[in-house]
Every structure is written in C-alpha cells, then in structure tokens.
ZADOSE-756481 format. One record per residue: residue number from 1; residue in three letters; x, y, z of N, C-alpha, C in turn. Coordinates in steps of 0.1 Angstrom, whole numbers, plus 2048, in hexadecimal, padded with zeros to 3 digits. Atoms other than C-alpha are relative to their C-alpha. Layout:
BEGIN
   k   r n.c1 n.c2 n.c3 ca.c1 ca.c2 ca.c3 c.c1 c.c2 c.c3
 NUM ALA    X    Y    Z     X     Y     Z    X    Y    Z
...
END
This chain:
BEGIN
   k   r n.c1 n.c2 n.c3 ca.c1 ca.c2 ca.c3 c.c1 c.c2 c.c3
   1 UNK  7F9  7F7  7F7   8D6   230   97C  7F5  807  809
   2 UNK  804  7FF  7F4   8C6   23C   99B  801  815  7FD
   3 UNK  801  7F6  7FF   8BF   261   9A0  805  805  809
   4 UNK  7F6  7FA  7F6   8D6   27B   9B0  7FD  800  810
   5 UNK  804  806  7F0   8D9   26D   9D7  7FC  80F  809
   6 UNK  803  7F8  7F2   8C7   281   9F3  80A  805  802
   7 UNK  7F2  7F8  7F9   8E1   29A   A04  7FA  7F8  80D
   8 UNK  805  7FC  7EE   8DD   292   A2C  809  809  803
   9 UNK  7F8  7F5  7FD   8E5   2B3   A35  803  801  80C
  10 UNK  800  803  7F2   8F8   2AE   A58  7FD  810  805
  11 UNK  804  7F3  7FA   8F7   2D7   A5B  7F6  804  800
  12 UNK  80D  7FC  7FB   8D5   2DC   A58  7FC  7F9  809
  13 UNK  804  803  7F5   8D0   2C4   A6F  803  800  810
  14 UNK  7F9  7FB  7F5   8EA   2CB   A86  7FB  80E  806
  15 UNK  805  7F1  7FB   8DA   2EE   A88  7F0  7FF  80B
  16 UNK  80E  805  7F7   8B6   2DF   A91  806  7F9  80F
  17 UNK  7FC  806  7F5   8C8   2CD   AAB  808  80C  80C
  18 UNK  7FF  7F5  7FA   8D7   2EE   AB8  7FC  807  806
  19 UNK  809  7FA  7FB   8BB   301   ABB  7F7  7F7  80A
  20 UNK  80C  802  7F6   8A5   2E7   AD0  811  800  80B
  21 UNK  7F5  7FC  7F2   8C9   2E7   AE8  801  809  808
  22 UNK  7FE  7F4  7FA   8C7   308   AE9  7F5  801  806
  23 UNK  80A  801  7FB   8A2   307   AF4  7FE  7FF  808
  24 UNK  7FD  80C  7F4   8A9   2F0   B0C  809  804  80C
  25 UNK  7F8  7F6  7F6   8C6   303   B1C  7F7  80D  806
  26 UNK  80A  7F5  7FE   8B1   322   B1D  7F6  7FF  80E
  27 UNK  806  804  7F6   89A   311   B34  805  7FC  80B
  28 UNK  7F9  803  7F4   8AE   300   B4A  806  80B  808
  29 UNK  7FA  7F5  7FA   8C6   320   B4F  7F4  807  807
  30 UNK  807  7FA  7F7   8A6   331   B5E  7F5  7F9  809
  31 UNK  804  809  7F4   89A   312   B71  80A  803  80D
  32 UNK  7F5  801  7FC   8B9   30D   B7C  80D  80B  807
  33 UNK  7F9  7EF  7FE   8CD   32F   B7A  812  7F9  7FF
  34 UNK  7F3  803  80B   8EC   319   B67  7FC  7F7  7F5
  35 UNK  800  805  808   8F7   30D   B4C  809  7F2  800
  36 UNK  7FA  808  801   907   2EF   B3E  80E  805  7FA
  37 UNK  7F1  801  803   931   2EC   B3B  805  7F6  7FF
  38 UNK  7F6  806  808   947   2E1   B24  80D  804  804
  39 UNK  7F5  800  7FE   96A   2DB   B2E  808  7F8  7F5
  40 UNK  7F8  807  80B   984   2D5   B10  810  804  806
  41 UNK  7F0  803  7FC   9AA   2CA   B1C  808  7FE  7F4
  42 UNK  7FA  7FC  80D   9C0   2D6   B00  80F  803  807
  43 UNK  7EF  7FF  7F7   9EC   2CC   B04  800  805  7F1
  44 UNK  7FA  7FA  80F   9FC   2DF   AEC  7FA  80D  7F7
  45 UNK  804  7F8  80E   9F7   2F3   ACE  7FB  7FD  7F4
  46 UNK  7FD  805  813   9EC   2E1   AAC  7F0  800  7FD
  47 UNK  809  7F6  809   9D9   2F7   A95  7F3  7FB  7FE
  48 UNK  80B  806  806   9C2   2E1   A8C  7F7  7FB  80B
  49 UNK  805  800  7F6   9B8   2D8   AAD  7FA  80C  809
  50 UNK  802  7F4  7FD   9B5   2F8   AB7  7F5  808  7FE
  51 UNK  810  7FD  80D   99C   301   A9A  7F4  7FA  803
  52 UNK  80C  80D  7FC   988   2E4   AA1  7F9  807  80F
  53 UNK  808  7FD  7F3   982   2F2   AC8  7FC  80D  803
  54 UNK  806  7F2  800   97E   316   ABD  7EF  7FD  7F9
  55 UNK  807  804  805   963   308   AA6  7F4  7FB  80D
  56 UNK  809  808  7F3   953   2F1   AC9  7FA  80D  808
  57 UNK  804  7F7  7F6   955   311   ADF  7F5  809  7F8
  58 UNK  805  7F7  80A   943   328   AC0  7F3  7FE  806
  59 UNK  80C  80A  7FD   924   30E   AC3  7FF  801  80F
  60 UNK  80B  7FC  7F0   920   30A   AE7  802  80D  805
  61 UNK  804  7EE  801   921   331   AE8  7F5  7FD  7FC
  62 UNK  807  802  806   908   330   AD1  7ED  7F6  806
  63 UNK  80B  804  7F5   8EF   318   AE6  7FF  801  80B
  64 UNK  7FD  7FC  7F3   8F9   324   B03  802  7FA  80B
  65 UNK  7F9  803  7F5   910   30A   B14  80D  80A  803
  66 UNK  7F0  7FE  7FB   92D   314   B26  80C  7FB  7FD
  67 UNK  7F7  80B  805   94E   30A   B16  80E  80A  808
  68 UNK  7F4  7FD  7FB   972   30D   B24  80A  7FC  7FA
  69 UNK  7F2  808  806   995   304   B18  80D  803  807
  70 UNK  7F6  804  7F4   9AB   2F9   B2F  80D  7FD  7FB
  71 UNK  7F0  803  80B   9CF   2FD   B19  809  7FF  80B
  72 UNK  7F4  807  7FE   9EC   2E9   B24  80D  7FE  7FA
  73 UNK  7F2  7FD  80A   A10   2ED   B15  802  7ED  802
  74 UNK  7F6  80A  80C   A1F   2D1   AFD  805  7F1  80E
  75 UNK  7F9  809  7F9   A33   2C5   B1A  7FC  7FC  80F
  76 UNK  804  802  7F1   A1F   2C2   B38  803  7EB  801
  77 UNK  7FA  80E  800   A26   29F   B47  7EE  7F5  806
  78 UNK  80C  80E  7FE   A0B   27F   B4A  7FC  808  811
  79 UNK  806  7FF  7ED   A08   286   B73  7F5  80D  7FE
  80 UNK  80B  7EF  7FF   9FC   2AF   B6D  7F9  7FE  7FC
  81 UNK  80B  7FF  80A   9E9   2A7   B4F  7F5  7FB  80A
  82 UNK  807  808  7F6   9D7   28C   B66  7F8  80E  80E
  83 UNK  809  7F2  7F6   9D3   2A9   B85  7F7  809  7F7
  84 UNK  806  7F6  802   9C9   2BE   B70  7EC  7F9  7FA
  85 UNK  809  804  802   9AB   2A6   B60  7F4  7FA  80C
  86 UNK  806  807  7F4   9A3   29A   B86  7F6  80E  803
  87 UNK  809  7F6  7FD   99A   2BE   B8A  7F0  803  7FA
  88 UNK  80B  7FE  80A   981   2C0   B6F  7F3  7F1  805
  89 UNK  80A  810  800   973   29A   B79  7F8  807  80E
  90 UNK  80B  7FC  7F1   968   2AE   BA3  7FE  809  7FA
  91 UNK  802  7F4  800   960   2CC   B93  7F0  7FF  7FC
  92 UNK  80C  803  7FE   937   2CB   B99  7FC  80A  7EF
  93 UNK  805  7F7  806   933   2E7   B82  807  801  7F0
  94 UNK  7FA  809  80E   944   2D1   B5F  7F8  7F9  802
  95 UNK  808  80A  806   92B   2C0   B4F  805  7F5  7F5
  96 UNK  7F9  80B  80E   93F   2B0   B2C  813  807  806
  97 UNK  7EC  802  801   96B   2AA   B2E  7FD  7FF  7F0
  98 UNK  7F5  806  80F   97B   2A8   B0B  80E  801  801
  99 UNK  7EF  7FF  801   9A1   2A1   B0A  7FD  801  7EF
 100 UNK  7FE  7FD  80F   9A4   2AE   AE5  80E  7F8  800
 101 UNK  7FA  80D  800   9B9   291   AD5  805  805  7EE
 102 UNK  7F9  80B  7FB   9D4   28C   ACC  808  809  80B
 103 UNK  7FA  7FA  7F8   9E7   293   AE9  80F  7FC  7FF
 104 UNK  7EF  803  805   A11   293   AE4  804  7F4  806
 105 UNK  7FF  809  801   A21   275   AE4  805  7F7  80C
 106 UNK  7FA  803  7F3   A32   274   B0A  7F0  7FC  808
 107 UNK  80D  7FF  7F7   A0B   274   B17  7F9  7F1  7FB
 108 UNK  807  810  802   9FA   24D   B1A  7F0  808  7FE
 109 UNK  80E  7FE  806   9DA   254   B08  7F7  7F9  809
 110 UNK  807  80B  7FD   9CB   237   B15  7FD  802  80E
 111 UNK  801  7FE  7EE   9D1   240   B3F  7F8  80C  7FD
 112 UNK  80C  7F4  7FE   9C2   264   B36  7F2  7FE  800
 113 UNK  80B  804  803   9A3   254   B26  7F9  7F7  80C
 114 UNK  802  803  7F4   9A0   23F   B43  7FE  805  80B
 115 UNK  7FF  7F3  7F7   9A4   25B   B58  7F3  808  802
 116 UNK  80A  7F5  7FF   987   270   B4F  7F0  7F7  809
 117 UNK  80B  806  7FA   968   26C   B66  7F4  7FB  7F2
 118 UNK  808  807  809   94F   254   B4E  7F2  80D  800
 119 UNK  80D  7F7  807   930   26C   B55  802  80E  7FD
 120 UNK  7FD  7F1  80A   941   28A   B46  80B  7FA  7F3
 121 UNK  7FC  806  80C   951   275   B2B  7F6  801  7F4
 122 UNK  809  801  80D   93F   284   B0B  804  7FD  7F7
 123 UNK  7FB  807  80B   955   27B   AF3  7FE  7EF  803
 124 UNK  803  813  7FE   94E   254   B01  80D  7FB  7FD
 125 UNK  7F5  80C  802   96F   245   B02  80A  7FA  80D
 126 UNK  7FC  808  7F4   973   23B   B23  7FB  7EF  7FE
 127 UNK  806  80F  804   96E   212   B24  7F1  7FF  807
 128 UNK  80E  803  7FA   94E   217   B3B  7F9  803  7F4
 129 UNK  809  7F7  810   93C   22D   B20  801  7F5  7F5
 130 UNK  7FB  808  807   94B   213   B09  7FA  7F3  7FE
 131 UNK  808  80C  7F8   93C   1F4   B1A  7F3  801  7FB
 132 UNK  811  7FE  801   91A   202   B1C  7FC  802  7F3
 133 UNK  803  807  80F   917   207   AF8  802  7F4  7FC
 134 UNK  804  80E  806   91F   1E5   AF2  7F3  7F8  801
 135 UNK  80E  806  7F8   903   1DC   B07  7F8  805  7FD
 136 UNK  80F  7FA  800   8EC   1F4   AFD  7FD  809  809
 137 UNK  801  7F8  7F1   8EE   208   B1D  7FE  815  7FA
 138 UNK  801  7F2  803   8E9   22D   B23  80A  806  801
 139 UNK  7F6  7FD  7FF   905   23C   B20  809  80A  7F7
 140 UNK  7FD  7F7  809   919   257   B0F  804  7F4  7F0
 141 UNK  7FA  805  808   924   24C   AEC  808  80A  7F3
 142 UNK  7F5  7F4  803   940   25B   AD6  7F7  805  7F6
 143 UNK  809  7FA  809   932   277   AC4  800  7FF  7EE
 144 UNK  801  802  80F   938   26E   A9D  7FD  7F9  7FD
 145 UNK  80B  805  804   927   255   A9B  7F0  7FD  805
 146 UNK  80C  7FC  7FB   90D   25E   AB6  7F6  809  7F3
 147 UNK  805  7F3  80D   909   279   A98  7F9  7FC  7F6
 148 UNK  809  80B  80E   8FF   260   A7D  7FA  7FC  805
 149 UNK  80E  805  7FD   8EA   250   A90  7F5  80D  806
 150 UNK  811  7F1  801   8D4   273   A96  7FE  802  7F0
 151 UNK  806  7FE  80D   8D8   277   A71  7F7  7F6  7FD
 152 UNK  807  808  803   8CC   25A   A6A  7EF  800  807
 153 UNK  80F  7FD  7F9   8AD   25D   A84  7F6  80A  7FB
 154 UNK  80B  7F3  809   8A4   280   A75  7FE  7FF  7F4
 155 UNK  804  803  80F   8A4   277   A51  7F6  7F0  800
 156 UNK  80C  80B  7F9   88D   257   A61  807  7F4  7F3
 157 UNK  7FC  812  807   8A9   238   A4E  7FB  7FB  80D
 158 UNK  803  808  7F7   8A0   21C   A5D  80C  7F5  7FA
 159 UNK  7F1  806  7FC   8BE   207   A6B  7FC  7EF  7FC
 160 UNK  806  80D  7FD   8A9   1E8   A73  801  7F4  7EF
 161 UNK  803  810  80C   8B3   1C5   A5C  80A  807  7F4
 162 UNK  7F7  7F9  810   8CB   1E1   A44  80D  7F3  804
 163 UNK  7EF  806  801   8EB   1D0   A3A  80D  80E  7FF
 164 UNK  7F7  7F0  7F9   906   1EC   A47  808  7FD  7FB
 165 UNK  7EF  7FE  7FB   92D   1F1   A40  803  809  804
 166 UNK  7FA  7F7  7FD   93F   203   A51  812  7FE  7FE
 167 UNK  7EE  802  808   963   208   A40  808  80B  80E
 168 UNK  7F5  7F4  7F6   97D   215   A60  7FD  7F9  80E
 169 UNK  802  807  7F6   97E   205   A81  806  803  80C
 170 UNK  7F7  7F6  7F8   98D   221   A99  7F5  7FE  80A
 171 UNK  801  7FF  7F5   985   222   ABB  7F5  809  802
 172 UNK  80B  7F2  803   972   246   AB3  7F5  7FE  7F9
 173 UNK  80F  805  80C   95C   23A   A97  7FC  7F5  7FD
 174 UNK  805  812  80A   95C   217   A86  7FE  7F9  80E
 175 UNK  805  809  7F8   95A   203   AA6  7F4  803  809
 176 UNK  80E  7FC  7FB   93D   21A   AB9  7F4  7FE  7F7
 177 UNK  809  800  807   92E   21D   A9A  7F5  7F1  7F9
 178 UNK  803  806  804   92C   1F8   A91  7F5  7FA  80D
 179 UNK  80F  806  7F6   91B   1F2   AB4  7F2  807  801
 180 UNK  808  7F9  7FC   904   20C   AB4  7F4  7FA  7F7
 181 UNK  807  807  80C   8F8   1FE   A8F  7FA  7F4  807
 182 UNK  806  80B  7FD   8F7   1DB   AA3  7F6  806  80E
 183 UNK  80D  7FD  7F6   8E0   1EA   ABE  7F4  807  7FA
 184 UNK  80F  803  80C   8C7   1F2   AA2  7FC  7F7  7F7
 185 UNK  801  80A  806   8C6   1D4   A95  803  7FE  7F1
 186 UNK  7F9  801  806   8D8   1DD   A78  80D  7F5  7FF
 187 UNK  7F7  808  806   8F1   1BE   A64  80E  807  7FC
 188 UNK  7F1  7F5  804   915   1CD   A67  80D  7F6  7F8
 189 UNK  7F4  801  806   934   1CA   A55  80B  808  804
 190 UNK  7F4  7F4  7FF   956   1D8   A5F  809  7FF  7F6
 191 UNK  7F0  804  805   973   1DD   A47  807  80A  804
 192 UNK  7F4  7F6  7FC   994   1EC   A4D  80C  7FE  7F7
 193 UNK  7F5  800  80C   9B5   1EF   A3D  809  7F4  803
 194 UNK  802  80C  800   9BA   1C9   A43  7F4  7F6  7F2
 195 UNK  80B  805  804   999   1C2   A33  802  7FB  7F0
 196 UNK  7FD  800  810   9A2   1B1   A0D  7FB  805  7F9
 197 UNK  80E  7FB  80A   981   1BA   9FA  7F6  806  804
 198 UNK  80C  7F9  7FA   972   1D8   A06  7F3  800  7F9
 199 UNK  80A  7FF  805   95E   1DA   9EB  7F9  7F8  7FE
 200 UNK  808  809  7FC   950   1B9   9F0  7F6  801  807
 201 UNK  80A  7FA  7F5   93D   1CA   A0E  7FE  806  7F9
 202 UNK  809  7F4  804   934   1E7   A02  7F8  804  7F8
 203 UNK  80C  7FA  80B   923   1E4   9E2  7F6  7F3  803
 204 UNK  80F  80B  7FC   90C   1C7   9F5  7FC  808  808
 205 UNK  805  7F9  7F0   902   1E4   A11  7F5  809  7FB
 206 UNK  810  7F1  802   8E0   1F8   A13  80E  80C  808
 207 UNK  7FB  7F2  7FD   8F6   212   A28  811  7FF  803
 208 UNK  7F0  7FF  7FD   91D   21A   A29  7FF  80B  806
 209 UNK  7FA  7F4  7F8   930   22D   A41  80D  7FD  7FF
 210 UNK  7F4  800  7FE   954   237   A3F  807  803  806
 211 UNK  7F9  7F6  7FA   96A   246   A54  810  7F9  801
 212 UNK  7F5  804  803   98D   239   A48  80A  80A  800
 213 UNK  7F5  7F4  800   9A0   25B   A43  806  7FC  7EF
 214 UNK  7FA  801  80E   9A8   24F   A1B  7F7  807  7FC
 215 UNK  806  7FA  807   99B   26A   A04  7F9  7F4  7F4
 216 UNK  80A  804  80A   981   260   9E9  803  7EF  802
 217 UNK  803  80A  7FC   984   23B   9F9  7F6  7F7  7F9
 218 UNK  80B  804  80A   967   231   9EC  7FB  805  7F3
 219 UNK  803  7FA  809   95E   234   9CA  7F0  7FA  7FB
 220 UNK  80E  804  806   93A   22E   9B5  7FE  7F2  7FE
 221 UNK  801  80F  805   942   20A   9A7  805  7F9  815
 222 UNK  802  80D  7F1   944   1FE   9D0  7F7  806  809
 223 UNK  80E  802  7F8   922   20B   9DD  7F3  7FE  7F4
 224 UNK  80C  806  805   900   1FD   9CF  7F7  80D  7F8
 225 UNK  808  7F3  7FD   8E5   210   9C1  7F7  806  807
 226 UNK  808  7F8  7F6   8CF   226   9D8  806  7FB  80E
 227 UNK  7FB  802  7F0   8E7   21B   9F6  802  80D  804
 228 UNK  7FD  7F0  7F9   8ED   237   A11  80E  800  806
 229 UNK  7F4  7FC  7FF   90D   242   A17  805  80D  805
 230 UNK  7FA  7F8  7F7   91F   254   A33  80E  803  7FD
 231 UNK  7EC  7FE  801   941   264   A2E  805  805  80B
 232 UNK  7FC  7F5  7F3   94E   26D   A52  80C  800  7FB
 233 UNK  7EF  7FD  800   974   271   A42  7FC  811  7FF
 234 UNK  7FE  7F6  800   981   293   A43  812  800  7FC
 235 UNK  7F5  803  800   99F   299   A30  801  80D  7F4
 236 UNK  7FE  7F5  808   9B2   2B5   A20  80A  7FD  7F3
 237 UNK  800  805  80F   9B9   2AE   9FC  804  80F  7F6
 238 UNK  7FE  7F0  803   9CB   2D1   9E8  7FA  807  802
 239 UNK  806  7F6  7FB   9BC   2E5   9FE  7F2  804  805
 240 UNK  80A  803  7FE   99E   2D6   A01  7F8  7F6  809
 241 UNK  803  80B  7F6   988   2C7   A18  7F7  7F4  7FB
 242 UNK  806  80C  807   97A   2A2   A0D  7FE  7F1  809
 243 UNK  802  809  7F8   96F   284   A1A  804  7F4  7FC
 244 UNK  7F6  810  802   97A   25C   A17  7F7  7FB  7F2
 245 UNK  80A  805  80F   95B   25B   9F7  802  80A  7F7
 246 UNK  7FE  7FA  80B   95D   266   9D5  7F2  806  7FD
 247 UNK  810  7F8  800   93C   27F   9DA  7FD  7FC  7F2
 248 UNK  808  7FC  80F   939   28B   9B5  7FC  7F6  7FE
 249 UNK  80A  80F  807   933   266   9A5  7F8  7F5  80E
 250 UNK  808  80E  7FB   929   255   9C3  7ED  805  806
 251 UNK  80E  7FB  7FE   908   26A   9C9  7F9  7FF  7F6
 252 UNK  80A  800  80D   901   265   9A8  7F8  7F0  7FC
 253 UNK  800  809  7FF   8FC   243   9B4  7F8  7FA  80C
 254 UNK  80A  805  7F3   8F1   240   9D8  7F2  809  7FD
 255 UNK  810  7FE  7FA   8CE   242   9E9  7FF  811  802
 256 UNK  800  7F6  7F7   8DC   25F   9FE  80E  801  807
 257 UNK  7F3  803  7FE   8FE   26A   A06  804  810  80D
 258 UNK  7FC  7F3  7F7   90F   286   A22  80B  805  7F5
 259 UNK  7F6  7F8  806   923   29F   A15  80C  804  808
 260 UNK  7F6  7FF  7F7   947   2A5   A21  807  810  7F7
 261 UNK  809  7FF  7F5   948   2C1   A2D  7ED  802  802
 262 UNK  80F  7FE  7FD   922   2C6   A40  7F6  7EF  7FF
 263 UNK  808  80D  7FB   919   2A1   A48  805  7FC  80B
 264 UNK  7FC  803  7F6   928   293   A5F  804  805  80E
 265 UNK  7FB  7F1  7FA   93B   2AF   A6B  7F9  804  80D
 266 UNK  80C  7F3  7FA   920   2C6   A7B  7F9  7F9  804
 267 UNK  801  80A  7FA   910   2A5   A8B  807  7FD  80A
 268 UNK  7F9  801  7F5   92B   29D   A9F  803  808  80B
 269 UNK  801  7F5  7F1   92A   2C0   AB2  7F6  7FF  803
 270 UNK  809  803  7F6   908   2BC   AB5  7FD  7F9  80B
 271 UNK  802  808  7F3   90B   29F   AC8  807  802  80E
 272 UNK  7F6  7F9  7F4   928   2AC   AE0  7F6  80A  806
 273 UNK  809  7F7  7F7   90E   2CB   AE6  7F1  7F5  806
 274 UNK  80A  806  7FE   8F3   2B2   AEB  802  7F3  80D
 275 UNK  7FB  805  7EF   908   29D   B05  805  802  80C
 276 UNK  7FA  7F8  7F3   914   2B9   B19  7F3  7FF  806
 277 UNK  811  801  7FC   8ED   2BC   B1C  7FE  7F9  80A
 278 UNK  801  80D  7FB   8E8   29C   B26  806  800  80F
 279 UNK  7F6  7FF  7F5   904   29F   B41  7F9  807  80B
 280 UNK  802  7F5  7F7   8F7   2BE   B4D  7F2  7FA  809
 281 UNK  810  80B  7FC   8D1   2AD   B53  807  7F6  809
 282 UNK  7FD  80D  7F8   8DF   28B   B62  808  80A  80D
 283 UNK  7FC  7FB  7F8   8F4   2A1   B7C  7F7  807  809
 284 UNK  80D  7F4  7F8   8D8   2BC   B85  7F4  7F0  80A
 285 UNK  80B  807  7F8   8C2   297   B8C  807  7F7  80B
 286 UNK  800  808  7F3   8D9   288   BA6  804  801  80A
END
C-alpha cells in the first residue's frame, strides 16, 4: 500500500495565481489608466447561479478587474437576449462575456453561444474557440479544465506518453479536456455513461479525471497505485459538498488526489480571471 496521496491544493494555488493577476493589473491600470471587464449575462433567478457569480465578482474585486452583471428576467425572449449580448460583443471597454448557464428552456443555448463575439468568449464555447483547440491554436479554452492543466503545470506532472481517463464527456469538461491532454502528448481515454467497463480504464491510468456529476463515482479498487486523480464533480450529498471520487479510501491509494471542495473549484476562477487578462492585453495590442 502506497502512502497517503499528495493533496494538489487547487486554493493555494489559485491564490498564487491571483496575486501575480493582481500584479499585473496594478501595472497595466497605471500604464494604461484601465482596467480589465468582466461582463456576466444572468436570465433569471436560480440561487445557485447566483452564488456562483457573487463568488466571480468577490475575486475580480479582489484583483482588481472590473466585473458587471447584466440581470435579465426569466422571460425575456431569444431576440432581446441576443440585443442585449450584441451590445456587450461593440462594447470596446468588455474584455471577457459569460452567459451564466443554464439559461430557461424557451432560449436556444446553442444560437446564444454562437452569438457571443469569439475574442471575448472566456468561457470558450463558441465553435471558433472550439476548433482552435483541436488544433492546437491560440485561443481561449473553457476554464475547468484550462484549470487542471495549470494545476498540473504548477505541481510540474508531466502529461507527455501518461495513459489518461477522462470519465465524462460534456462539452464543458470531458471533451476540452481530452484534447488539451492530446496536445501534450498525453494517451487518452474517454468513458461516459455508455461506456461498459469504466473500470477497465481507469485502474490501467497513471492519471484520472472525472467530471461526471455521480457522487463517490469512483471508488479505490478502480484507480491503480500512486495514479493521480482529479475529481472535478461537485455535488451536494446531505448537505454536503462532494465530488464524483470516494476521497477518504481513494487517497489512501493514489499518487496525488484534488480535494472536493478546493481543487478544482478555485482553478477554474482562476482561469476566468486569467482570460479576462488575456482579453484585456490582446485588445490594448490591436
């Protein structure tokens, strides 16, 4: 048996990642004399979404972007929503869009997404953004698994020749994630809730990632010993917040495991504050 796995702590490193943003802003604002803006397009009301963008706005306070929240009632219709997004796409002085998701069920997800100008697309799910990761290109990429791949860079795994799974195959995570792995030359695996024998993959993998949304998903007897293991689920369980892996026994098992909450988590805003950045730069140079 293998000794209790490494934590990769995504909040301490989410924090390092903060402070050089903030750094970085700091400068620019008195090069410059602005800052970088965040614009989040919020229909409706639901709590949880809500939390989540009080949480976004906290942080870029905090490093000192500019954040806004552009609230929209329940029932606005496809066309407004649309004007109202066109506004944000000429508006010189919006650096990152987010349509906070999910949007009610009268509104085509898919035309909105399409909608948003590609180089203020930081969540990445417009098909250009989309593209260009397949290729390799420069390009925004969606922040949760942009996020693992900084963890992974700051704790210095190396990707190259690993044999990967990635268990989940969503639009947001499993399919960014498995290209990003294939543009480090990382051996991938996808399963999903199709896939007969997950555990077939996963206890042959130097590194697992899940992001399936099933609590304790993964358990000890289907990852290897000293494999590394990402849990991006988030899932509330009596009252509790948990992730798609069975922490307690399975760290007593891996290499090196994230903790849910404070792995994944707190990564994925870093990267949102880290591509508004980015925005803001690419704009100021053309």
């Amino acid at each position: 048996m293998s000794e209790e796995a490494m934590i990769l702590d995504g909040s301490a490193k989410s924090k390092e990642i903060q402070d050089e943003i903030s750094a970085e802003v700091e400068e620019l604002k008195e090069e410059e004399g602005v800052v970088p803006k965040l614009s989040i397009i919020f229909v409706g009301d639901n709590p949880a979404s809500a939390s989540y963008i009080k949480l976004q706005q906290r942080i870029c306070n905090k490093v000192g972007i500019e954040s806004e929240v552009v609230d929209l009632p329940e029932e606005i219709s496809q066309e407004d929503l649309l004007d109202e997004l066109d506004k944000l796409n000429n508006d010189d002085e919006v650096n990152g869009i987010l349509i906070q998701m999910p949007l009610p069920d009268h509104i085509d997800d898919d035309k909105v997404i399409r909608a948003i100008n590609p180089d203020k697309d930081i969540d990445a799910f417009h098909p250009y953004n989309i593209g260009e990761l397949v290729i390799d290109g420069d390009a925004y990429v969606p922040c949760t698994p942009e996020g693992v791949m900084e963890l992974f860079d700051r704790y210095d795994i190396e990707l190259r020749g690993k044999d990967v799974t990635v268990v989940g195959h969503s639009n947001i995570v499993g399919k960014p994630m498995a290209l990003l792995l294939l543009n480090e030359n990382a051996t991938v695996s996808v399963c999903h809730i199709d896939t007969e024998d997950t555990a077939s993959y996963t206890k042959e993998s130097d590194i697992v990632i899940v992001a399936a949304g099933v609590p304790n998903l993964i358990t000890a007897d289907m990852v290897k010993e000293g494999a590394i293991v990402i849990d991006v689920g988030i899932n509330e369980v009596d009252g509790e917040i948990v992730g798609d892996v069975d922490f307690e026994k399975v760290k007593e098992k891996a290499g090196a495991i994230t903790p849910v909450p404070g792995g994944a988590g707190p990564m994925t805003i870093a990267m949102l504050l880290k591509d508004t950045l980015k925005s803001y730069k690419e704009m100021l140079n053309k």
